[in-house]
C-alpha positions in Angstrom: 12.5 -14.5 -13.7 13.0 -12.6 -10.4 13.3 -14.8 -7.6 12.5 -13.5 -4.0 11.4 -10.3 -5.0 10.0 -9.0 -1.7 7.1 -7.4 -3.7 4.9 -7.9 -0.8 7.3 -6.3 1.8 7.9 -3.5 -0.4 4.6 -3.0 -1.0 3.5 -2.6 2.6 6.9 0.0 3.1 5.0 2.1 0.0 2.1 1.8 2.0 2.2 2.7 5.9 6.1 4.1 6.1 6.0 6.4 2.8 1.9 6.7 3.0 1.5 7.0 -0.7 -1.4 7.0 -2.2 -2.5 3.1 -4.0 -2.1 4.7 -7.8 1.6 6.0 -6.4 1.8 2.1 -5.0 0.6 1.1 -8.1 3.1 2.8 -10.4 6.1 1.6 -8.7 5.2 -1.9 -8.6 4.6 -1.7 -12.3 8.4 -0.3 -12.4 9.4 -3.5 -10.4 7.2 -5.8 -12.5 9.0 -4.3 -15.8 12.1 -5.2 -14.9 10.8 -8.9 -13.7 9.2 -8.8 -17.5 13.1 -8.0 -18.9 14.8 -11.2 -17.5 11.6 -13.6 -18.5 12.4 -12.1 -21.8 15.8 -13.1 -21.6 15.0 -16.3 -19.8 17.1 -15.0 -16.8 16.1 -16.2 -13.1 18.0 -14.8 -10.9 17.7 -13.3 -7.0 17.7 -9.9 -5.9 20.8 -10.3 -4.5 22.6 -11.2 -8.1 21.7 -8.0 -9.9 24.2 -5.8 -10.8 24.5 -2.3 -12.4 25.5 -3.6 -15.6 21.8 -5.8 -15.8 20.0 -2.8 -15.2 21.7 -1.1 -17.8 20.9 -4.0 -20.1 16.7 -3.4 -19.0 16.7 0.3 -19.9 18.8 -0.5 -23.1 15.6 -3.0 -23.5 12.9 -0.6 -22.6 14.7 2.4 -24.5 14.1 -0.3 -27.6 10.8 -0.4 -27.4 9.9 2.5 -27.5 9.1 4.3 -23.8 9.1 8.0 -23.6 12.1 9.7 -21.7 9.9 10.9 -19.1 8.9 7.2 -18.7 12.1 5.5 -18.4 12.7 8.3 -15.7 10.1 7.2 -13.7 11.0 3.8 -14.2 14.5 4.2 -12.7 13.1 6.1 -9.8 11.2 3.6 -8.7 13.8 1.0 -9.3 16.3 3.5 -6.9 13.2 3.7 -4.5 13.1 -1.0 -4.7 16.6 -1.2 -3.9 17.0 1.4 -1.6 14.4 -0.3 0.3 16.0 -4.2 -0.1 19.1 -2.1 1.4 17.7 -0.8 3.9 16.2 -4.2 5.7 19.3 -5.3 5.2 17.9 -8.0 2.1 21.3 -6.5 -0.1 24.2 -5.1 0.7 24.8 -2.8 -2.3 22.8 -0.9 -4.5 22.9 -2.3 -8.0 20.8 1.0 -9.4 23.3 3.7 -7.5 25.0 4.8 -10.5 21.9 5.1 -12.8 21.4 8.0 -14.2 18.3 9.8 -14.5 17.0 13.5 -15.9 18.0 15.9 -13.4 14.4 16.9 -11.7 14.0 20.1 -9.7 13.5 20.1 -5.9 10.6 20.6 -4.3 10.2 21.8 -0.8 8.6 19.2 1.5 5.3 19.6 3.2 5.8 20.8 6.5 3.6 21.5 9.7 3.3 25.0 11.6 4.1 24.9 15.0 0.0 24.8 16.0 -0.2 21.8 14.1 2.6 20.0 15.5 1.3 21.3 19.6 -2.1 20.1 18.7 -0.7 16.7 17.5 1.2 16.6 20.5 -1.6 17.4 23.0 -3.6 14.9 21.4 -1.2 12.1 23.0 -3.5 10.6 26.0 -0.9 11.2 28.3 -2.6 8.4 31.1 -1.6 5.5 29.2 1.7 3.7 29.9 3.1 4.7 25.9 1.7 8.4 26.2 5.0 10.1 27.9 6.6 8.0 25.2 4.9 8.9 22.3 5.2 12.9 23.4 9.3 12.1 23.7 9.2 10.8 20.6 7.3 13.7 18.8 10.0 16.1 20.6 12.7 14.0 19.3 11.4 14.2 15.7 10.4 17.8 15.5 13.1 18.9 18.0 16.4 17.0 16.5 15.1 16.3 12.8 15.8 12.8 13.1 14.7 10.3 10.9 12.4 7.4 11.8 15.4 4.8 12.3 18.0 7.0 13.8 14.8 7.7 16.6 14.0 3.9 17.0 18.1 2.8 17.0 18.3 5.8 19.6 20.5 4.3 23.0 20.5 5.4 26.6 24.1 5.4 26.4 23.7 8.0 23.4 21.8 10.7 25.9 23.7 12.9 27.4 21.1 14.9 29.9 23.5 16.9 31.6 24.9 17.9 28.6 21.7 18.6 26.5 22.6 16.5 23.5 22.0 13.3 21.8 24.5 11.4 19.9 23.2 9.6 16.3 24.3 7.3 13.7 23.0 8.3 10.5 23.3 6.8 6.9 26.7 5.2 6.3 26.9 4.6 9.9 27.9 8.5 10.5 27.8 10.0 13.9 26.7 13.4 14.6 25.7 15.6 17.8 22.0 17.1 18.3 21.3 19.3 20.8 18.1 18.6 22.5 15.4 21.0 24.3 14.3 21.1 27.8 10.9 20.2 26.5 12.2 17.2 25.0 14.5 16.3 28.0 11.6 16.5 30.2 9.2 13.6 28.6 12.2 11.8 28.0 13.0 11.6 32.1 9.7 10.8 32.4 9.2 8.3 30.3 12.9 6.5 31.3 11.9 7.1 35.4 8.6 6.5 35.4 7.2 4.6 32.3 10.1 2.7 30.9 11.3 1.3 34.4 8.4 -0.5 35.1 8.6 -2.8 31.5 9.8 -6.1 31.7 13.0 -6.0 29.0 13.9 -8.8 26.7 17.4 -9.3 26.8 19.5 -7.6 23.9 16.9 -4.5 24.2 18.1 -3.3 27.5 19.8 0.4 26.5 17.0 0.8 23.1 15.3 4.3 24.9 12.1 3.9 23.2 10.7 0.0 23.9 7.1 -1.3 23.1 4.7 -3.4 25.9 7.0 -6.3 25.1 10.5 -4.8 26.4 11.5 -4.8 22.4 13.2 -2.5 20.5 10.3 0.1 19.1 9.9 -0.8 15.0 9.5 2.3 12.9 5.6 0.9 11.9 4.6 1.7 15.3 5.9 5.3 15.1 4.0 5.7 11.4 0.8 4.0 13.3 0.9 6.3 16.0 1.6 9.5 13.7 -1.3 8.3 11.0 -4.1 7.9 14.0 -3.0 11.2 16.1 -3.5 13.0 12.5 -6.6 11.5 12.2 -7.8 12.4 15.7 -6.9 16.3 15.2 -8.8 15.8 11.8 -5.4 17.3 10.2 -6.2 17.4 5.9 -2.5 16.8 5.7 -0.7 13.4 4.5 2.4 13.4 6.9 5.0 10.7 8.7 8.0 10.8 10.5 9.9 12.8 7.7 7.1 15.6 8.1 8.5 16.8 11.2 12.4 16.1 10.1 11.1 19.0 7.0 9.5 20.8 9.6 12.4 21.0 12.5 14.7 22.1 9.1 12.1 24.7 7.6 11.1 26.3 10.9 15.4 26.5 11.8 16.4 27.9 8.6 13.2 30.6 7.9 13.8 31.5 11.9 17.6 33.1 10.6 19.7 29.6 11.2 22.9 29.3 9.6 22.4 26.4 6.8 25.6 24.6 7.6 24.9 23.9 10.9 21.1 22.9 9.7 23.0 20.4 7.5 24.9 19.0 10.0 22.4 19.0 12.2 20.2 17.0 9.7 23.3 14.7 8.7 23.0 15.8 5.2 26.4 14.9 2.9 25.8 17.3 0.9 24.8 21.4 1.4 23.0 21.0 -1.5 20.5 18.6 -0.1 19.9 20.9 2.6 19.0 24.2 0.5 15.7 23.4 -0.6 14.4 24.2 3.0 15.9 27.6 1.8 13.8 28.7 -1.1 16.6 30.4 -1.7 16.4 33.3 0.5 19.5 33.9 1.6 17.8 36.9 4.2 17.0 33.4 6.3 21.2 32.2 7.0 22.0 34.5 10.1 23.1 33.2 13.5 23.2 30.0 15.1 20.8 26.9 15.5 20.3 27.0 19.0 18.4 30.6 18.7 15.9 29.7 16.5 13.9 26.8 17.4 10.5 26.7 19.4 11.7 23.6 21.7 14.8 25.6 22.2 
């Protein structure tokens, strides 16, 4: 059996940092508790940590053997990539047992996005006379403005602003760095939350050069950024289901339909691979003309 499976943890991941639905929930903790049923089978108990690619194999061998439809097993070994990608990301492994699986190839689908009155009314909503409401507009900025993703924003430094300079400085997956230039708008809630927000908190040692901090001087966890996201949706009675990642799609969507050159909108987004950037293209090349900086609305 699967010891110190982290069902719980990954559950509540599913839940409030991807917002899927309970049936979408559901499904992939079926997927998990499959592969839990394979080494009971074999009379295997053994700790996430101790699977390897070669034991995976061995449990789609085992559920191509009895019988499950292609489709199936595809769905299956997405939501095994989407378990381990997880126990990597916190950090609970330290390499991905279900990398080199191979699965149908599926075509993309562009991402929902937000129009640009959907993201200002979401950012007007911010009740800008609390302590964490200059904060929470920099933090919109950021996402929308530099596409970051959720942990690149909460891992963000001080000493990774460059003001003067109008850029930021990230570490993305595989601990790669890459340069974002940043807008005036964003600049300015940023200075104002760092002089006259941020300054007043009482910081826990470790937590000193973190930009974004909570009430307690800590680091900011990416569950407080989905929170606030979720309830400002709900408060502008927005229909749509969106995160963090909607306004990473959106910064990329809104760049590349505005005539920006799809290179620099992949290194912008810290994308490996061009490919991963082109399906904010819809394949319209009429859309790849000048340079990034032209084309944005926080620009």
């Amino acid at each position: 059996m699967l010891k110190y499976s982290y069902l719980k943890e990954f559950k509540t991941y599913l839940t409030l940092e991807r917002g899927l639905s309970d049936n979408s929930v559901e499904a992939y903790l079926n997927d998990i508790n499959k592969l839990i049923q394979y080494y009971e089978a074999k009379a295997m108990e053994i700790g996430v940590d101790s699977i390897d690619h070669d034991s995976l194999v061995g449990f789609i061998s085992w559920i191509n053997e009895l019988g499950m439809l292609s489709n199936t097993q595809a769905r299956v070994i997405s939501g095994l990539k989407a378990y381990f990608s997880y126990l990597m990301m916190e950090n609970v492994i330290h390499e991905d047992p279900s990398a080199l699986l191979e699965t149908p190839k599926l075509s993309r689908k562009l991402p929902d996005v937000l129009n640009l009155i959907e993201i200002n009314a979401l950012i007007d909503a911010i009740d800008a006379s609390k302590p964490e409401g200059m904060r929470n507009k920099a933090i919109l900025e950021l996402l929308y403005g530099c596409g970051l993703r959720v942990t690149e924003l909460v891992s963000l430094r001080i000493s990774d602003l460059h003001m003067q300079q109008e850029y930021i400085k990230v570490i993305g997956k595989g601990n790669k760095e890459r340069i974002i230039p940043i807008g005036e708008t964003a600049l300015k809630f940023i200075g104002i939350y760092l002089n006259e927000i941020r300054v007043h908190l009482d910081i826990k040692k470790g937590n000193e050069d973190y930009i974004f901090l909570n009430r307690s001087g800590t680091q900011l966890s990416r569950i407080s950024v989905f929170t606030m996201i979720k309830a400002l949706a709900e408060k502008t009675g927005l229909k749509k289901s969106i995160s963090p990642h909607t306004f990473r799609h959106s910064f990329a969507t809104h760049l590349i339909e505005g005539g920006a050159d799809l290179r620099a909108v992949q290194e912008m987004l810290g994308h490996s691979s061009i490919t991963t950037t082109e399906i904010y293209t819809h394949l319209d090349r009429e859309y790849l003309q000048g340079i990034i900086t032209q084309f944005h609305s926080r620009m």
